[in-house]
N, C-alpha and C positions, 0 to 999 in steps of 0.2 A: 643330290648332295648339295648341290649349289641354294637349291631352297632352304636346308636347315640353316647353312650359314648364313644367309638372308632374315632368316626369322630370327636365329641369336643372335646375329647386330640390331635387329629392331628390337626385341624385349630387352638387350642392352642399353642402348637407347633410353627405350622409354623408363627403365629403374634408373639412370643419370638421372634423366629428367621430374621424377618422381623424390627421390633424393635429393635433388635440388631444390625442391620448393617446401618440402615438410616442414622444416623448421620456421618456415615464415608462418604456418601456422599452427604450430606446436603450441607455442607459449600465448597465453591471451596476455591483451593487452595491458588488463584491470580485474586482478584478483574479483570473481564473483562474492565471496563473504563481504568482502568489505565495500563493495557497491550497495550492497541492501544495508547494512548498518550506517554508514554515512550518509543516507538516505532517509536516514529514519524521521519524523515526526512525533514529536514527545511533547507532553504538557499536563495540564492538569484542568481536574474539571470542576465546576461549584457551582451553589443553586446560589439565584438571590435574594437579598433576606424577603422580599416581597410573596417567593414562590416557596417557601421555606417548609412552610403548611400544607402545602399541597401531595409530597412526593411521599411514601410510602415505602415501608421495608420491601413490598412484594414489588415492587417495580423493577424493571431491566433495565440496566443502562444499557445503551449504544453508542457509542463513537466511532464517526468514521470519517473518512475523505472522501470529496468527491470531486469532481475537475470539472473547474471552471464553466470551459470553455467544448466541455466532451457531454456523452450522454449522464443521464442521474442518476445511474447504476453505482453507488460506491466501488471505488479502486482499492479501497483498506478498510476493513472493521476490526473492532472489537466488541465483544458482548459482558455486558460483565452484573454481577448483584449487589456489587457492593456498595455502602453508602457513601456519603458524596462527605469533604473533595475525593475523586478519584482520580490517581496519576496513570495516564495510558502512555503506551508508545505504538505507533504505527509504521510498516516498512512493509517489505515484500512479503512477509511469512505470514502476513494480514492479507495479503491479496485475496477476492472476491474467483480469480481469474488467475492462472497459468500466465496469458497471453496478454493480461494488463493487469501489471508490476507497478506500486508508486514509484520507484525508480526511474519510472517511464515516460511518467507525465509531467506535465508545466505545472502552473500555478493549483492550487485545490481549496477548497474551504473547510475546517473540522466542525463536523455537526455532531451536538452531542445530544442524545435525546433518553429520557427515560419516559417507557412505555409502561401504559396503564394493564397494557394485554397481555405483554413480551413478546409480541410481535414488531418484527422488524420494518415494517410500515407504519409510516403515521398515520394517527387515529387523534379522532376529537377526544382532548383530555391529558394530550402527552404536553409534557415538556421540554421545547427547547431552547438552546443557544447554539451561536452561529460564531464560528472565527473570522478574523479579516481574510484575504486572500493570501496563504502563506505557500511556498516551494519549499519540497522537501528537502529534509538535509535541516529545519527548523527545529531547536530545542526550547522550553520552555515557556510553552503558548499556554494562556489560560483560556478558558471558554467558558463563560458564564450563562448557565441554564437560564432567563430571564421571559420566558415567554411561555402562555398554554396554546395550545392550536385548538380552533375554535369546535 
């Protein structure tokens, strides 16, 4: 008898103490929706008049990010057909990865490339432009397509 009253004060106990800390992590800190949206990278994309000739209705555009200072795996793409200027925007629901979010990362670069293959690797013949080093949360960046890879 002395044991069950033993074990009801400890499983009492432990539901106080259990009770007592939930709410500390009930509620997060920072709405997840609005993390990835104020996180976004938006802008628009253009060839220039130099490469103007070159790009084709059949080609893929690419735009993505990629961090600095981390592997060259893009952290965000897009894939898209359509002709140029094209307006992208990039955030988490672009993510490459689960487990690397642009939300995540420091600085990135947007590289925009239209491919001759539509392969998302470059090849001799694609076209790209290169952003300055922007953190996300960045609106209205242009990236001007300005180069062939040789």
């Amino acid at each position: 008898m002395a044991d069950k009253f033993l074990m009801r004060c400890g499983l009492l106990v432990c539901g106080v103490l259990l009770a007592a800390t939930v709410p500390a992590y009930a509620e997060p800190a920072q709405p997840t929706g609005q993390a990835g949206q104020s996180l976004a990278i938006s802008g628009k994309v253009t060839v220039a008049p130099s490469l103007a000739g070159k790009g084709s209705a059949t080609d893929t555009l690419f735009v993505f990010a990629r961090e600095m200072s981390g592997p060259p795996m893009p952290v965000a793409i897009v894939r898209a057909t359509k002709d140029l200027p094209f307006t992208f925007r990039l955030d988490d629901s672009n993510s490459m990865m689960p487990s690397r979010k642009l939300s995540d990362v420091g600085t990135v670069v947007i590289v925009a490339r239209l491919s001759k293959s539509g392969q998302a690797m470059p090849q001799s013949g694609d076209l790209e432009g290169i952003s300055q080093p922007v953190k996300p949360g960045v609106d209205g960046i242009t990236i001007v397509i300005d180069r062939e890879r040789p």
